[in-house]
N, CA, C and O atoms as CSV, one atom per row, in Angstrom:
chain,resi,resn,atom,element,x,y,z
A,1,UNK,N,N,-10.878,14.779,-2.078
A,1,UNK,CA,C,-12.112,14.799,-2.838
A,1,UNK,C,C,-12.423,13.398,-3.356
A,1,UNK,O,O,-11.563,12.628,-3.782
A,2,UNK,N,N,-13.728,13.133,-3.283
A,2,UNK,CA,C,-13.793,11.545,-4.202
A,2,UNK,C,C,-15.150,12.072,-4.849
A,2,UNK,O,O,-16.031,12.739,-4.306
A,3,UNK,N,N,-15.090,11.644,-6.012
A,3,UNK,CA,C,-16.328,11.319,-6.983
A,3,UNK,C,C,-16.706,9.894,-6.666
A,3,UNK,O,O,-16.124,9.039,-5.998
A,4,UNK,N,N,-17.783,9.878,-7.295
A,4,UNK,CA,C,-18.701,9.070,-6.801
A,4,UNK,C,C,-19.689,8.734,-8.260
A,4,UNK,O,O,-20.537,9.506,-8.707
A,5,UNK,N,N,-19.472,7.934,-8.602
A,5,UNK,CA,C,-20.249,7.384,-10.275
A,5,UNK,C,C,-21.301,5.749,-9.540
A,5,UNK,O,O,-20.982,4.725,-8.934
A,6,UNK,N,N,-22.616,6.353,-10.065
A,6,UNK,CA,C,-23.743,5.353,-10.256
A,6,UNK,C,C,-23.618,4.751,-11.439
A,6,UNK,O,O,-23.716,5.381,-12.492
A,7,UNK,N,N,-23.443,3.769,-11.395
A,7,UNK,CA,C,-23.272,2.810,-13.147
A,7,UNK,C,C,-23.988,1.270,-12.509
A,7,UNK,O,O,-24.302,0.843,-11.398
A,8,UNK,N,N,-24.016,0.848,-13.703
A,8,UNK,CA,C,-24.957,-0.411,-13.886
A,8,UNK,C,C,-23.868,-1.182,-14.970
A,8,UNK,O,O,-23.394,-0.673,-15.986
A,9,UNK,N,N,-23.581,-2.768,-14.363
A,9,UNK,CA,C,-22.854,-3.441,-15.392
A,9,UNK,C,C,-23.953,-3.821,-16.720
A,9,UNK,O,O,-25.096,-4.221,-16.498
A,10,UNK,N,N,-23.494,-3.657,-17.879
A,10,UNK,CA,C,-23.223,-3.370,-19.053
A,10,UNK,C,C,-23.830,-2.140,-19.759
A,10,UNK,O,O,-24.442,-2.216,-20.825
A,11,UNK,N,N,-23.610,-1.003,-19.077
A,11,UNK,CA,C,-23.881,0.479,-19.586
A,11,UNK,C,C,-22.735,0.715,-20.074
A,11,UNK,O,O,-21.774,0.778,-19.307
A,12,UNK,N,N,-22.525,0.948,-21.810
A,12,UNK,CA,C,-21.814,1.526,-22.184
A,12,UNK,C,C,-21.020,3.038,-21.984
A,12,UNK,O,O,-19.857,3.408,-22.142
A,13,UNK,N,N,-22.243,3.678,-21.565
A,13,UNK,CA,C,-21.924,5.179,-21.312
A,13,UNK,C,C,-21.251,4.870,-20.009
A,13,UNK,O,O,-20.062,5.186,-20.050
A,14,UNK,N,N,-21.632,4.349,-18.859
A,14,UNK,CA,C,-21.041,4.363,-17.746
A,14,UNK,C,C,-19.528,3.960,-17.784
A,14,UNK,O,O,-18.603,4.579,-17.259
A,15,UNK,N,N,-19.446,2.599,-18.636
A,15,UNK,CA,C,-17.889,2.293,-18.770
A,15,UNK,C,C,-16.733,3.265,-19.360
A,15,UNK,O,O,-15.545,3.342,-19.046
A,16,UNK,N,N,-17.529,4.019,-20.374
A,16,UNK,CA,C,-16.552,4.781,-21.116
A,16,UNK,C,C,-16.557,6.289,-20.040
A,16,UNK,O,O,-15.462,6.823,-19.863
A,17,UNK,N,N,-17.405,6.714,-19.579
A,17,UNK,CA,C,-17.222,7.293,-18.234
A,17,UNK,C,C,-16.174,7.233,-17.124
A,17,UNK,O,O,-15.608,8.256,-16.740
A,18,UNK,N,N,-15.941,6.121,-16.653
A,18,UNK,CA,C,-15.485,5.252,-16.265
A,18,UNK,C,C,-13.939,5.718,-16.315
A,18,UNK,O,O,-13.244,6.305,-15.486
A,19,UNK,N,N,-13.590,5.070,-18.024
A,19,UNK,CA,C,-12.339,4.720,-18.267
A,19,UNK,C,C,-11.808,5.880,-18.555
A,19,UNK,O,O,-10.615,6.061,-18.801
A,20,UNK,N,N,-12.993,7.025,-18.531
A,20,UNK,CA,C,-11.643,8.657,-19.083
A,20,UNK,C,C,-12.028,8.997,-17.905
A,20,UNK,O,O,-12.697,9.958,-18.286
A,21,UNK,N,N,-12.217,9.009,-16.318
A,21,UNK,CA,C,-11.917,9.253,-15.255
A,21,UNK,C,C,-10.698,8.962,-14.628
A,21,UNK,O,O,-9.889,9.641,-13.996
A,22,UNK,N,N,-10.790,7.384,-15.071
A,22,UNK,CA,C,-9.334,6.613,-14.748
A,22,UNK,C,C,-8.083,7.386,-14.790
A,22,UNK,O,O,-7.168,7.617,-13.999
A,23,UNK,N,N,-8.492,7.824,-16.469
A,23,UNK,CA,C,-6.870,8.698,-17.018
A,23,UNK,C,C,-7.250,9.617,-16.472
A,23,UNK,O,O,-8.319,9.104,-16.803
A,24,UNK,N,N,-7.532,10.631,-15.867
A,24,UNK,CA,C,-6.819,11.961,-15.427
A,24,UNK,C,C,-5.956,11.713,-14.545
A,24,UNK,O,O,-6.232,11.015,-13.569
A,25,UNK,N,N,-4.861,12.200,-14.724
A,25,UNK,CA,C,-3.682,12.900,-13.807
A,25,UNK,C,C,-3.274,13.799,-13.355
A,25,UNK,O,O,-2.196,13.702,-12.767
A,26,UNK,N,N,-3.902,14.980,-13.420
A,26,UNK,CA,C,-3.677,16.261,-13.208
A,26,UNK,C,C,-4.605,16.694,-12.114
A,26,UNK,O,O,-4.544,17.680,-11.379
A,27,UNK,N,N,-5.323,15.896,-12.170
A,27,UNK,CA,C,-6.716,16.199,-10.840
A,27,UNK,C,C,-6.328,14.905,-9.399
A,27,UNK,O,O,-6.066,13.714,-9.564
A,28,UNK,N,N,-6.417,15.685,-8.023
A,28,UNK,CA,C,-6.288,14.530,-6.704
A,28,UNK,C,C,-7.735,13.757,-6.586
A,28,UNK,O,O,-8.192,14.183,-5.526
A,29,UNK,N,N,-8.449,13.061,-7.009
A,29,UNK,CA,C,-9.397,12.652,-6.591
A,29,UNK,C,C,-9.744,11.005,-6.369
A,29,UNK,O,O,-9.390,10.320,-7.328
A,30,UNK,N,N,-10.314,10.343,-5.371
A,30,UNK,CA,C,-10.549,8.993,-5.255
A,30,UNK,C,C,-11.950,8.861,-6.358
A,30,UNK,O,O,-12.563,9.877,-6.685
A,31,UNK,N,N,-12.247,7.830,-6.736
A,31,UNK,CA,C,-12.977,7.382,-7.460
A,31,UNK,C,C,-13.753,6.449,-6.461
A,31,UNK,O,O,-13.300,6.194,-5.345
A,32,UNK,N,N,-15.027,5.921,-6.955
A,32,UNK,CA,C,-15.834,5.444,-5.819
A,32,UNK,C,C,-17.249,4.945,-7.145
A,32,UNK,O,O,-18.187,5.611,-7.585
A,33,UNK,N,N,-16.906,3.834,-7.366
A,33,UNK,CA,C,-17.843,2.939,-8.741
A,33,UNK,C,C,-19.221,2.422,-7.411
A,33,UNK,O,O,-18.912,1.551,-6.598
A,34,UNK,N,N,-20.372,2.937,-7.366
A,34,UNK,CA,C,-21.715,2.183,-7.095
A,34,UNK,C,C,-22.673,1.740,-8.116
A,34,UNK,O,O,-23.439,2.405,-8.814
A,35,UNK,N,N,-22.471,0.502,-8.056
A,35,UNK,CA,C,-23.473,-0.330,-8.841
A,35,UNK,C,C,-24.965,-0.125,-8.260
A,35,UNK,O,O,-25.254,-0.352,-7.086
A,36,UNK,N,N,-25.781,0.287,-9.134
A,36,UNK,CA,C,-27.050,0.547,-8.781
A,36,UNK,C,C,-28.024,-0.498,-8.520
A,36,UNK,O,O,-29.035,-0.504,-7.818
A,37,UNK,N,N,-27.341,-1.609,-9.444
A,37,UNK,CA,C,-28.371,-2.967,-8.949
A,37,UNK,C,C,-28.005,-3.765,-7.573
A,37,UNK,O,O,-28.616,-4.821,-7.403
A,38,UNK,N,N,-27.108,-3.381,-6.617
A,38,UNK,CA,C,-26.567,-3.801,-5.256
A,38,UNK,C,C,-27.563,-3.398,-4.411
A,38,UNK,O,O,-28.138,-4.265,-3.752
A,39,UNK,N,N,-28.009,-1.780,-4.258
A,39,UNK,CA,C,-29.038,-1.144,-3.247
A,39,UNK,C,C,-30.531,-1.366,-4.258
A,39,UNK,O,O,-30.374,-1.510,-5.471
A,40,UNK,N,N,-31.306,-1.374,-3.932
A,40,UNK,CA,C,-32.840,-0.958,-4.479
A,40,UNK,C,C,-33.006,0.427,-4.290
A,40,UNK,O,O,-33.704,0.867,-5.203
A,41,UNK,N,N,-32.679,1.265,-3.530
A,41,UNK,CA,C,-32.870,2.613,-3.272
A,41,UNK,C,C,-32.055,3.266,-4.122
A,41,UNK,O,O,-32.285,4.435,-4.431
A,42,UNK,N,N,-30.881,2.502,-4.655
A,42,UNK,CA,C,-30.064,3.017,-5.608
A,42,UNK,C,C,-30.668,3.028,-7.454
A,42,UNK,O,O,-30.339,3.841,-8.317
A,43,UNK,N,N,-31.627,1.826,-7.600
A,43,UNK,CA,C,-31.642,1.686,-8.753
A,43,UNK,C,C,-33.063,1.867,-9.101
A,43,UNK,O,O,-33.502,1.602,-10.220
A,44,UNK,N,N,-33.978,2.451,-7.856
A,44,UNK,CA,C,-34.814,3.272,-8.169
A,44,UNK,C,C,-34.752,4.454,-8.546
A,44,UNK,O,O,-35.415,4.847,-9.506
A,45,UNK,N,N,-33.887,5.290,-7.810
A,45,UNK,CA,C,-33.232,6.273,-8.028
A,45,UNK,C,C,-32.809,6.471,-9.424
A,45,UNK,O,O,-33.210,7.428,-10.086
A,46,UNK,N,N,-32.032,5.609,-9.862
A,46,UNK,CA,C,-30.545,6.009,-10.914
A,46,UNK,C,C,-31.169,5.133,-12.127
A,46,UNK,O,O,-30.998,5.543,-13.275
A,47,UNK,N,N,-31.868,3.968,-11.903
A,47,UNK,CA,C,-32.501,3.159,-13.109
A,47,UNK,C,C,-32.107,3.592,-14.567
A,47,UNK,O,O,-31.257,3.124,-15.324
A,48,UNK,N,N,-33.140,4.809,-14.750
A,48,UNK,CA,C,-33.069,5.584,-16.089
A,48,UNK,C,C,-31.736,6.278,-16.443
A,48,UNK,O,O,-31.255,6.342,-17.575
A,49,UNK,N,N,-31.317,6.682,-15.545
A,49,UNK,CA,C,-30.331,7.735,-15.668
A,49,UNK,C,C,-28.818,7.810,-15.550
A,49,UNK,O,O,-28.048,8.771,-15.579
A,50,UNK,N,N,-28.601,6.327,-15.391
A,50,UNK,CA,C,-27.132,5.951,-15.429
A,50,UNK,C,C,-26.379,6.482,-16.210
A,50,UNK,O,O,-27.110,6.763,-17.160
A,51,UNK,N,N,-24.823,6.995,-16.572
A,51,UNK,CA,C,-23.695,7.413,-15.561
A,51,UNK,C,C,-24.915,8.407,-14.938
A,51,UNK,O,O,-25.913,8.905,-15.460
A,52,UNK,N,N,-24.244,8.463,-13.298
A,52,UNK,CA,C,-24.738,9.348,-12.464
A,52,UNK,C,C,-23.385,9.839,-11.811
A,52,UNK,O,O,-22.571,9.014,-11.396
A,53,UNK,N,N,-23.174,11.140,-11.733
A,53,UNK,CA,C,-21.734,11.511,-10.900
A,53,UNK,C,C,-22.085,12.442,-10.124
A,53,UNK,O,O,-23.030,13.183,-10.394
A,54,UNK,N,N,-21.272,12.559,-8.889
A,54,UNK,CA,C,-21.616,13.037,-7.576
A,54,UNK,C,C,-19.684,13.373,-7.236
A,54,UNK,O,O,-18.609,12.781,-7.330
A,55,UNK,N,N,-20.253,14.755,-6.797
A,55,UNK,CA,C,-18.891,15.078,-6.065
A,55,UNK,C,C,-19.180,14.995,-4.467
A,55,UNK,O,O,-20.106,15.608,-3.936
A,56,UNK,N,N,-18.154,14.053,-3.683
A,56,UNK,CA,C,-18.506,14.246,-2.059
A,56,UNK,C,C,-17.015,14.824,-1.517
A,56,UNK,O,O,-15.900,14.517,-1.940
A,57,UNK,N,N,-17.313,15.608,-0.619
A,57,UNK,CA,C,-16.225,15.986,0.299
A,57,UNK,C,C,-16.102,15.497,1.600
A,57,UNK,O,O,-15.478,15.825,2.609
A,58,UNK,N,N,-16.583,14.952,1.400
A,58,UNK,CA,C,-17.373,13.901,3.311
A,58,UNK,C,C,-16.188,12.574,2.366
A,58,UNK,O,O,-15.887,12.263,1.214
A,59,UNK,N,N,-15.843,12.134,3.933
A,59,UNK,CA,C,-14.273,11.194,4.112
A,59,UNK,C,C,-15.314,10.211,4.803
A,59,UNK,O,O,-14.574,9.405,5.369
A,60,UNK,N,N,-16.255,9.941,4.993
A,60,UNK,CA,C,-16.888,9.201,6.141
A,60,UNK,C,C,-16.117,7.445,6.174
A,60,UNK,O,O,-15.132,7.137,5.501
A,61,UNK,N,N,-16.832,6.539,7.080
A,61,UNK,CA,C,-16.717,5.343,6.885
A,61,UNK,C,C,-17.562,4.846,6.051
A,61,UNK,O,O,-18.740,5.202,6.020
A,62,UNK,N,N,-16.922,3.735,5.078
A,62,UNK,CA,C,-17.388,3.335,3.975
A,62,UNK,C,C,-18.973,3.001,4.305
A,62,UNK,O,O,-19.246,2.481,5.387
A,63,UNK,N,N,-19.904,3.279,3.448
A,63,UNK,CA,C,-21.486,3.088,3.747
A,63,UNK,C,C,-22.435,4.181,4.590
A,63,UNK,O,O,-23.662,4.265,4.649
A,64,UNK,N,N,-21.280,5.067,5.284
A,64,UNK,CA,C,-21.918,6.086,6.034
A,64,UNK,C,C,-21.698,7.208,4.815
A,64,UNK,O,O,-20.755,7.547,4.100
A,65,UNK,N,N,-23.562,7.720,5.036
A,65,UNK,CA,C,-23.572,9.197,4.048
A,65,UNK,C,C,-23.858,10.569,4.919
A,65,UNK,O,O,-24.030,10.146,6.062
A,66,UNK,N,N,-23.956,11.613,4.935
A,66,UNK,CA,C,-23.820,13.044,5.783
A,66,UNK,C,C,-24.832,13.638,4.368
A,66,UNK,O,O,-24.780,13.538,3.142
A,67,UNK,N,N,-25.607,14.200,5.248
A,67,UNK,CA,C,-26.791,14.933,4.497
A,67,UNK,C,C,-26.152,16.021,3.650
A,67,UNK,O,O,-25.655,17.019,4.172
A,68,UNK,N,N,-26.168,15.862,2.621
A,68,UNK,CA,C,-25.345,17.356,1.890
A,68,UNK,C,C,-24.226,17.231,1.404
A,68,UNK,O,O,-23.948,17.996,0.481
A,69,UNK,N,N,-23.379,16.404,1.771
A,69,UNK,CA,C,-22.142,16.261,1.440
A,69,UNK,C,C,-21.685,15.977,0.528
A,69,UNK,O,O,-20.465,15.885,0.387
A,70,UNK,N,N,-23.081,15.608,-0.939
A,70,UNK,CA,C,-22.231,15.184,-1.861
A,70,UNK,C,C,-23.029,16.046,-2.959
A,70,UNK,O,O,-24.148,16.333,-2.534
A,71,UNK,N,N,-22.739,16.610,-4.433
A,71,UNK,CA,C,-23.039,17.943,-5.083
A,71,UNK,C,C,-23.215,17.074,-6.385
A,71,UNK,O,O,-22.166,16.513,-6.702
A,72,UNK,N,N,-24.325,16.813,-7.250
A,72,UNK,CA,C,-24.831,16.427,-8.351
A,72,UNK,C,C,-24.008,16.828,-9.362
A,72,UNK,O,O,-24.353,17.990,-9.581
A,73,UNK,N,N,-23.018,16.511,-10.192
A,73,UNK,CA,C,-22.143,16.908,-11.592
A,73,UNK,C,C,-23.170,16.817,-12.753
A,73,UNK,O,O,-23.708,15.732,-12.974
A,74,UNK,N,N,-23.407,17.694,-13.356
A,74,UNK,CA,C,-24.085,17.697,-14.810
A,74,UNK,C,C,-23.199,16.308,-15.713
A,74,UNK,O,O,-22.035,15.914,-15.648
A,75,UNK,N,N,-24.161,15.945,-16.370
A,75,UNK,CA,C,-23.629,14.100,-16.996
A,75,UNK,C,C,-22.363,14.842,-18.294
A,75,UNK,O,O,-22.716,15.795,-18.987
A,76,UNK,N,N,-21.214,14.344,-18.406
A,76,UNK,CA,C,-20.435,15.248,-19.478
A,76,UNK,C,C,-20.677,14.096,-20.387
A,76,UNK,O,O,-20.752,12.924,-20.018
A,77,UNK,N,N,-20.795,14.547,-21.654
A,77,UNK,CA,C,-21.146,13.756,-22.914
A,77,UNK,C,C,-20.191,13.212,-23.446
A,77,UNK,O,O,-19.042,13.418,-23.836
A,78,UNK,N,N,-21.255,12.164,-23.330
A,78,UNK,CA,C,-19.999,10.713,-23.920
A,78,UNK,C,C,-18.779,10.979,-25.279
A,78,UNK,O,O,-17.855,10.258,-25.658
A,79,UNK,N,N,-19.179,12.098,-25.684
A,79,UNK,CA,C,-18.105,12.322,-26.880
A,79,UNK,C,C,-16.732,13.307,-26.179
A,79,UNK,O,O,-15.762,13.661,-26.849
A,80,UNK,N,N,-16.894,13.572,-24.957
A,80,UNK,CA,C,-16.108,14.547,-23.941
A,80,UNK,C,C,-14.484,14.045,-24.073
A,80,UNK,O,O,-14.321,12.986,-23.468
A,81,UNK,N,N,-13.761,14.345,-24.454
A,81,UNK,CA,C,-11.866,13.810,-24.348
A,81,UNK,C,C,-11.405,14.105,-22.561
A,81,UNK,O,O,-11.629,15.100,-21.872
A,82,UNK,N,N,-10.943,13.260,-22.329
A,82,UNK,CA,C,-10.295,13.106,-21.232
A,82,UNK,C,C,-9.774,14.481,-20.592
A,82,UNK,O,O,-9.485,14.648,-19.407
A,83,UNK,N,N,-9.726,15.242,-21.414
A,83,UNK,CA,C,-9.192,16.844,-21.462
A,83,UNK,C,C,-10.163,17.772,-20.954
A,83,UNK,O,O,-10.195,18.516,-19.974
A,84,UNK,N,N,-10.920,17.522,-21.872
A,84,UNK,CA,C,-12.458,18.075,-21.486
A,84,UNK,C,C,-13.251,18.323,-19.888
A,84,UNK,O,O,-13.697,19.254,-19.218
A,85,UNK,N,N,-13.042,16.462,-19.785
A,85,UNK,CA,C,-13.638,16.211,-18.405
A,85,UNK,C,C,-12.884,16.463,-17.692
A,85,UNK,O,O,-13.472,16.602,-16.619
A,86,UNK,N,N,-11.464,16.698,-17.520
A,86,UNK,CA,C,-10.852,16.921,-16.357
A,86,UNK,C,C,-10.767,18.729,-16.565
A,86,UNK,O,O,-9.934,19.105,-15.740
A,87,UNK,N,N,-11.113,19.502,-17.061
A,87,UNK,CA,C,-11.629,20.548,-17.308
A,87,UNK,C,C,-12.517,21.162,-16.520
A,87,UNK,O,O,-12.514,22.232,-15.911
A,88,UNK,N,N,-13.814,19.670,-16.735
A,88,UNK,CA,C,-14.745,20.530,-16.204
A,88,UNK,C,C,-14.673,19.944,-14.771
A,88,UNK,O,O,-15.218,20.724,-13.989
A,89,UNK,N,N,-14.276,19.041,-14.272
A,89,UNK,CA,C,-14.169,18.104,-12.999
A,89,UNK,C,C,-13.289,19.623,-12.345
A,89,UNK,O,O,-13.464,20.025,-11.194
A,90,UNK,N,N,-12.450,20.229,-13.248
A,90,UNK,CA,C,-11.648,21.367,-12.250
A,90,UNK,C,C,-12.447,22.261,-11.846
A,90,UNK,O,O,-12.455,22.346,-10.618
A,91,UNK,N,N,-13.092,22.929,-12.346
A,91,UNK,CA,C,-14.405,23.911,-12.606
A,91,UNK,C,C,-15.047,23.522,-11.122
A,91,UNK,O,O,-15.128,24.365,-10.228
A,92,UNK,N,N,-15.371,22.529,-11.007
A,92,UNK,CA,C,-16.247,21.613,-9.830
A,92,UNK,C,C,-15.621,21.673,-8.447
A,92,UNK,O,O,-16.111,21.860,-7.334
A,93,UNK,N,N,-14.202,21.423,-8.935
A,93,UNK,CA,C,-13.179,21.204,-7.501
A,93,UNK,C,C,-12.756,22.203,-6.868
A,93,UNK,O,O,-12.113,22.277,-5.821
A,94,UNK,N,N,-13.330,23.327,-7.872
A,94,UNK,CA,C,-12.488,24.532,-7.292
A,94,UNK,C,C,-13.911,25.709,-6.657
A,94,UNK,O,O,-13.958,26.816,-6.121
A,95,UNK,N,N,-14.549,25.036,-6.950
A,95,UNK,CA,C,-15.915,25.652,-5.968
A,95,UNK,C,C,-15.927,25.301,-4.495
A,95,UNK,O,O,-16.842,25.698,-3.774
């Protein structure tokens, strides 16, 4: 499984996002940081709405996307404990 986080350097919410993803240990998942100001299609998209998280099950080669393959995560609130989110990240993984 890899998640997949839209962030923008110096979004607070995104970093602290970020850093309680880092810590889970109890969950298998790759992590996968896209900076939204790299693509234009990305930061039209995501502009307003940074952290953006995406669950993909698609392994592709790096830059290749598969229509569908990746499932929109509701944004977990920045006050969320590391506990929390890997909670609800299970909830997600197990669909």
């Amino acid at each position: 499984m890899r998640l997949i986080l839209y962030s923008k350097p110096g979004c607070h919410l995104c970093e602290g996002l970020q850093e309680k993803l880092e810590q889970i240990q109890n969950l298998s998942f790759e992590l996968e940081i896209r900076d939204i100001t790299t693509r234009e299609d990305w930061f039209s998209a995501y502009q307003y709405e940074v952290p953006v998280l995406y669950l993909s099950n698609h392994r592709g080669a790096e830059g290749t996307e598969e229509e569908g393959s990746e499932k929109l995560l509701p944004r977990p609130s920045p006050r969320a404990s590391v506990q929390q989110l890997e909670e609800m990240l299970r909830k997600y993984l197990a669909n």
